[in-house]
N, C-alpha and C positions, 0 to 999 in steps of 0.2 A: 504493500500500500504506500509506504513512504516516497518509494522511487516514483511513483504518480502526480506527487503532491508538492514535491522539494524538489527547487529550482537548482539547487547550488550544493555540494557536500563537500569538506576538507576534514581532513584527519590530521592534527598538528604533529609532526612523526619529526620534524626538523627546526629546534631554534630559530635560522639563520633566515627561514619563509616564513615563520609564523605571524607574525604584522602583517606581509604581504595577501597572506592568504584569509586572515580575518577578513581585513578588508576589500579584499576581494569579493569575499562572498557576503560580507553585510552591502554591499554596492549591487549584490544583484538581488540579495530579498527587499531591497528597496524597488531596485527599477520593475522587478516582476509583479513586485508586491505579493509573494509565496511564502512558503516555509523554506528554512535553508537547517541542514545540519553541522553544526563542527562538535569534532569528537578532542578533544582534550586527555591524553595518556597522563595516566599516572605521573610516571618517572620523566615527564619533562613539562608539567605544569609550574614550578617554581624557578626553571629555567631565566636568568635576567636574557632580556631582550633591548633594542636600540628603541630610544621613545623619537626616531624621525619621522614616522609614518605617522604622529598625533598632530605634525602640524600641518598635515593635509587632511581636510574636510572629508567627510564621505559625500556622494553624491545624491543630493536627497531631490533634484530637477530632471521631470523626463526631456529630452532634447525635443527641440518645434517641431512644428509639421513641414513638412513639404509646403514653401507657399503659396505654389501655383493647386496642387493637388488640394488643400486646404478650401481656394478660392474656387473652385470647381465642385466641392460638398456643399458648402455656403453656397451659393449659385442652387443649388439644387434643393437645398433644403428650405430658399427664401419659396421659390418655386412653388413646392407644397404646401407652404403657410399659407401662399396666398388662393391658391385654387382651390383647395381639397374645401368642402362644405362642414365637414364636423370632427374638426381637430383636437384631440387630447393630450394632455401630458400626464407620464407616469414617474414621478420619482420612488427609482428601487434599491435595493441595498450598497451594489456595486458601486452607484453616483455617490452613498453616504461614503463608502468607506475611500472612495477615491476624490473624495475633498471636491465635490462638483458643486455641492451643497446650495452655496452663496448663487454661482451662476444657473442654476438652474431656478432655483427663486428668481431671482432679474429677468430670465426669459419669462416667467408665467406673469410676471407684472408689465412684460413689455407687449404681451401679444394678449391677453385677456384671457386665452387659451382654458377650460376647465383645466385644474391640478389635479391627479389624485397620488395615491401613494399604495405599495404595495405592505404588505405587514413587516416586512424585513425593512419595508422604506421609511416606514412611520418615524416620524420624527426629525424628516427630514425637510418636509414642507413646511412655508411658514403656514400655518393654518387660521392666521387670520387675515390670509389676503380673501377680498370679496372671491375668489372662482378657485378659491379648495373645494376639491370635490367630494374629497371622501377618501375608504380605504376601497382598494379592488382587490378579490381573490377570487375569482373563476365563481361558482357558486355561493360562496359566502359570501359575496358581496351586495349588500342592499340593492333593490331589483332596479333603481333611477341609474345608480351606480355603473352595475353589471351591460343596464343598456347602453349608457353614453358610451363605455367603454369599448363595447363587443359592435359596435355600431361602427366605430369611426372608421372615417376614410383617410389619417393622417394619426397615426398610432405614436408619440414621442415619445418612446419607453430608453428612460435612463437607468443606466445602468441594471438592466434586466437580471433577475436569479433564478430561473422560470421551474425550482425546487418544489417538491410536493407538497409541502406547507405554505409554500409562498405563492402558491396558483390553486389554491383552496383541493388538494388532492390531487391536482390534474382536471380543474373541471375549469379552467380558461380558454374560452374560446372566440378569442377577440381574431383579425382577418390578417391573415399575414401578411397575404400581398400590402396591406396599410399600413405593416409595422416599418420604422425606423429606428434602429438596433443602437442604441449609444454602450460602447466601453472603453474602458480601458486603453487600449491601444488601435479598437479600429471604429468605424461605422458604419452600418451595413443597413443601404436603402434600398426598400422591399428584397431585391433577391442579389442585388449589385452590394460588394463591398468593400470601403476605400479605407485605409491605412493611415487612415489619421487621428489621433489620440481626442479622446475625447473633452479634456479639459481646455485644452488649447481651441479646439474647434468653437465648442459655447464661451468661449472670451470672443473671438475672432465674429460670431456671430451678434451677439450682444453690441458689441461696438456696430457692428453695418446696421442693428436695429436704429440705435440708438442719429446714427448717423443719416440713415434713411429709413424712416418708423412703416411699417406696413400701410398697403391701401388700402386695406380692410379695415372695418373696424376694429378695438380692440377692449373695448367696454366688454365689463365679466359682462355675459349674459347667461347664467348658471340657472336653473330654472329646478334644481332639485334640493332637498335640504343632505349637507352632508353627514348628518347625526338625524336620523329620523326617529324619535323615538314612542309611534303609536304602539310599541309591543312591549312597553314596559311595563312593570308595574311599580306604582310609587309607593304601593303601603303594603304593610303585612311583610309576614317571612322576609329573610333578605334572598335577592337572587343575583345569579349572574351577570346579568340583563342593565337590572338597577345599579348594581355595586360601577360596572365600567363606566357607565355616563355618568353617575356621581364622583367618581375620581378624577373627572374631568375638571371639576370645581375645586378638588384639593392642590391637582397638582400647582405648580405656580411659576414665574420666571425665576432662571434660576435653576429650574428641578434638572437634575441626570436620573433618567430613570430605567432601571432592567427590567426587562420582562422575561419572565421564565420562561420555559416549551413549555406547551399543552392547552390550560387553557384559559392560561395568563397569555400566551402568545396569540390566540386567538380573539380573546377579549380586548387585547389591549388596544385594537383597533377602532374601539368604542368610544375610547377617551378622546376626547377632545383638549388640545394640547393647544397653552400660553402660548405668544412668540416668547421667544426665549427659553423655552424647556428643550428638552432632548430625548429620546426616546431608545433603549438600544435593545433590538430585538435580532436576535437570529434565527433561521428557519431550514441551516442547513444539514446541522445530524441530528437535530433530536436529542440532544445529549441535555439528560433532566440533569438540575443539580448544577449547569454551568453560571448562572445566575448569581448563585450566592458568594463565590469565588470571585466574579466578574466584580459583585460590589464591595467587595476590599479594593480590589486594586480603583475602579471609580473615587469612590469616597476619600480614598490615600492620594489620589490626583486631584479633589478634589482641594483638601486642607493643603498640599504642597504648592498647589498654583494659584489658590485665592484669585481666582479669576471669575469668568463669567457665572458659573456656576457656584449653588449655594449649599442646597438639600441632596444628599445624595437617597434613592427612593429606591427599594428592592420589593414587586410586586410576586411573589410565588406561592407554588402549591404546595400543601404539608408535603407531600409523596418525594419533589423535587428537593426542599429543604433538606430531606433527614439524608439523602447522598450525601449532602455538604457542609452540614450542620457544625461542624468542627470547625468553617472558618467565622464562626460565632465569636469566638476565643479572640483572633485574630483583628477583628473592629472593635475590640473593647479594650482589647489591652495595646490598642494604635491610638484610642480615642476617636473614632470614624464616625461613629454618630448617625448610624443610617436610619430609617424609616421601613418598618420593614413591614408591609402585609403580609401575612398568611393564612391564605387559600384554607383553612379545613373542612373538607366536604369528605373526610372518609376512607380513602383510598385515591387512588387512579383515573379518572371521571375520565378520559382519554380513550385510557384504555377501556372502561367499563363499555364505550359507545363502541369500541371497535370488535372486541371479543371478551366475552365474560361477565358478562352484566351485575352478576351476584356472586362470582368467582373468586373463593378465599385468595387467589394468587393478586388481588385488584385492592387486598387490604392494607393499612401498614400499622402501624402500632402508636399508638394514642401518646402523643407527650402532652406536659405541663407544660405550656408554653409561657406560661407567667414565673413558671420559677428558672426558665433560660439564661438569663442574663446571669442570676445568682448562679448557675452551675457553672456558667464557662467563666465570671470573670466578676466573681462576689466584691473587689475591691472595687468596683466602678459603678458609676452610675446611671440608672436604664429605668425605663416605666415601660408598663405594661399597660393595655387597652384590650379589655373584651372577657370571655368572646361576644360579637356586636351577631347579633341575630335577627335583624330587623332591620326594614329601609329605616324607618324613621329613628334608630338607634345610629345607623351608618352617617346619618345627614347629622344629629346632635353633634356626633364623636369629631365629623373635620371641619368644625365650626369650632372645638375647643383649640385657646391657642397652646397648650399647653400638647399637643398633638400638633398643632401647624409648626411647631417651634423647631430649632435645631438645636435643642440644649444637650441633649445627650439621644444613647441605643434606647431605642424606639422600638416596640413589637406593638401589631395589631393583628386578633386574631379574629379571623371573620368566617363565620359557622354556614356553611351553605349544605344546599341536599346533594348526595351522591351522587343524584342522575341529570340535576342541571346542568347545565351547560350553555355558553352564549350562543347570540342568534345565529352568528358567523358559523361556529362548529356547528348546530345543529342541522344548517341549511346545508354544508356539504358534506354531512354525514349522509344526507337525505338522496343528494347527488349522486352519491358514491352507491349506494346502496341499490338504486333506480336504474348505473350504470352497470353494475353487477348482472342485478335479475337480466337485463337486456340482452348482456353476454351470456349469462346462462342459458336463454331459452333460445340464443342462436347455437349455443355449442355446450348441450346439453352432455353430463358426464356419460362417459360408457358404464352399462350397467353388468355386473359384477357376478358370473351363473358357476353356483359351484352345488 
């Protein structure tokens, strides 16, 4: 699997290269932006070595585009803003984590264009420009959503991750021929693909906007709401449903916030998100438990950069917590200070929808979530909230500022039923299930004669 995934490998076997080769291969999991491995021996890690190689930079800039080749995508891409009849933009994970962020916001303010964002993307749109659209994921996606999306005749999907959670299971069915493919290092319109990096392209483009603004209109004309919320319910029991468009009110400028897998990841696309927050979801192993890890290192970035960010927010489920639960320890005895929800609905809710509904393998084992703090790290200080079992309990509780605050570790525990689950998961569980029977009843199993 490694050899798949890693750009670069050195094994430091020689003093006399080892600077060279460090650097060497920290220069190309920069430019690849990959994993790289260096193996480190024993018997020549404390070897002294020349410190000349520290007064050269590593190179942290991809080189320009081609700029005739450049002026030739531009060319093509003003082309389709201005002809095609129902243009969308999608910010996806790839745009987040390749710093597009900024320029892709300025295109959606400069052409009026609908925004939406994928779940891996969230957090990367500002979502209080008038023409945010929403979250898209093939089937979960709210049906105004799913329509503009699956409709368009000019598809701007940045930085594309088109992973099984991140296209609601594989049930996205937007028109390829409409899509325009932005990554990394190429861009690829409808079935044509040109070699030029995609950051450099939306600066290049951005400026000829700006320089010569479309003929077209460019007023949002957004016509659906992006948080529809007729399938809530406001009272009684607390649920899925309720809990995400209410955290939408807590979070605040400021927030870095993780979302776990499952179905904090699928919820979290509910939340309606400040300018200024941030959102960091990933969608591509499924790896429960990576969350709580993630929010050490956040919140440790946090207090060391005293920059834009304030609140460090860790949204998970019990199931995924108790993988990780030992970097508990670790934010308390750093002084981290995070926020943490905890999902308790029981088990698995994930997995219960997928296989095992009432399957002791879908169960996990009951902690005291109010006596956490004291177990990993009894010298520090930490409050406890809950468990909140109620909408109207959930709405009290982030109105207290003593809960909005950053004084210290923070747990809230919030009691939901096993078999809830948000609208998003449920709609493409539904998807998934409709697209099964369908296969089934064309490729019926062979039947079994003994």
């Amino acid at each position: 699997m490694s050899s798949q995934i890693t750009t670069a490998t050195t094994v430091l076997n020689d003093a006399d290269v080892a600077a060279a080769e460090i650097d060497r291969v920290l220069n190309t999991m920069i430019f690849d932006s990959r994993p790289v491995y260096i193996g480190v021996p024993t018997d020549i890690a404390y070897e002294p070595i020349s410190d000349k190689g520290l007064q050269q930079s590593l190179t942290s800039e991809l080189p320009l585009n081609d700029p005739s080749l450049e002026r030739k995508v531009l060319v093509e891409l003003r082309s389709w803003m201005e002809t095609k009849a129902r243009p969308v933009l999608i910010m996806d994970g790839n745009a987040v984590r390749n710093h597009c962020v900024k320029e892709v916001n300025e295109l959606a303010r400069l052409t009026g264009f609908p925004i939406c964002v994928t779940v891996m993307g969230k957090g990367g749109a500002n979502e209080a420009l008038p023409n945010f659209g929403g979250v898209y994921s093939g089937a979960g996606s709210h049906p105004q959503v799913k329509k503009a999306v699956e409709t368009s005749d000019a598809l701007f999907w940045f930085g594309s991750f088109l992973s099984d959670f991140n296209t609601g299971e594989f049930t996205a069915e937007f028109d390829r021929a409409a899509l325009i493919d932005f990554q990394r290092f190429f861009v690829k319109i409808a079935d044509q693909q040109f070699d030029v990096k995609m950051k450099y392209l939306l600066q290049a483009l951005i400026k000829d906007l700006k320089e010569t603004p479309l003929k077209r209109s460019t007023e949002s004309r957004l016509i659906w709401e992006a948080y529809p919320n007729e399938h809530i319910k406001f009272k009684g029991p607390l649920t899925q449903d309720f809990l995400w468009h209410t955290l939408g009110d807590f979070f605040e400028k400021g927030d870095y916030i993780i979302a776990e897998n499952g179905t904090s990841s699928f919820g979290s696309g509910a939340s309606k998100l400040p300018e200024g927050a941030f959102m960091y979801n990933q969608t591509i192993f499924g790896s429960i438990g990576y969350a709580t890890g993630a929010a050490v290192g956040s919140c440790q970035a946090i207090k060391e950069v005293q920059g834009d960010y304030k609140r460090g927010v860790l949204v998970t489920g019990e199931g995924s917590f108790h993988m990780t639960v030992q970097a508990v320890a670790d934010m308390l005895r750093f002084d981290l200070k995070p926020i943490i929800f905890i999902l308790n609905n029981g088990g698995y809710t994930v997995e219960r929808l997928i296989h095992g509904r009432t399957a002791e393998y879908n169960d996990v084992a009951l902690y005291d979530y109010s006596a956490l703090a004291q177990t990993f790290g009894p010298a520090h200080k930490s409050q406890y909230f809950g468990p909140i079992k109620t909408a109207e309990e959930l709405v009290a509780l982030i109105k207290n500022p003593k809960v909005r605050g950053n004084d210290c570790f923070t747990i809230i525990e919030l009691a939901l039923d096993p078999f809830d689950a948000p609208f998003s998961l449920l709609k493409t569980g539904a998807a998934v299930d409709e697209f099964n029977k369908r296969h089934d009843q064309k490729h019926p199993a062979p039947r079994v004669q003994g």
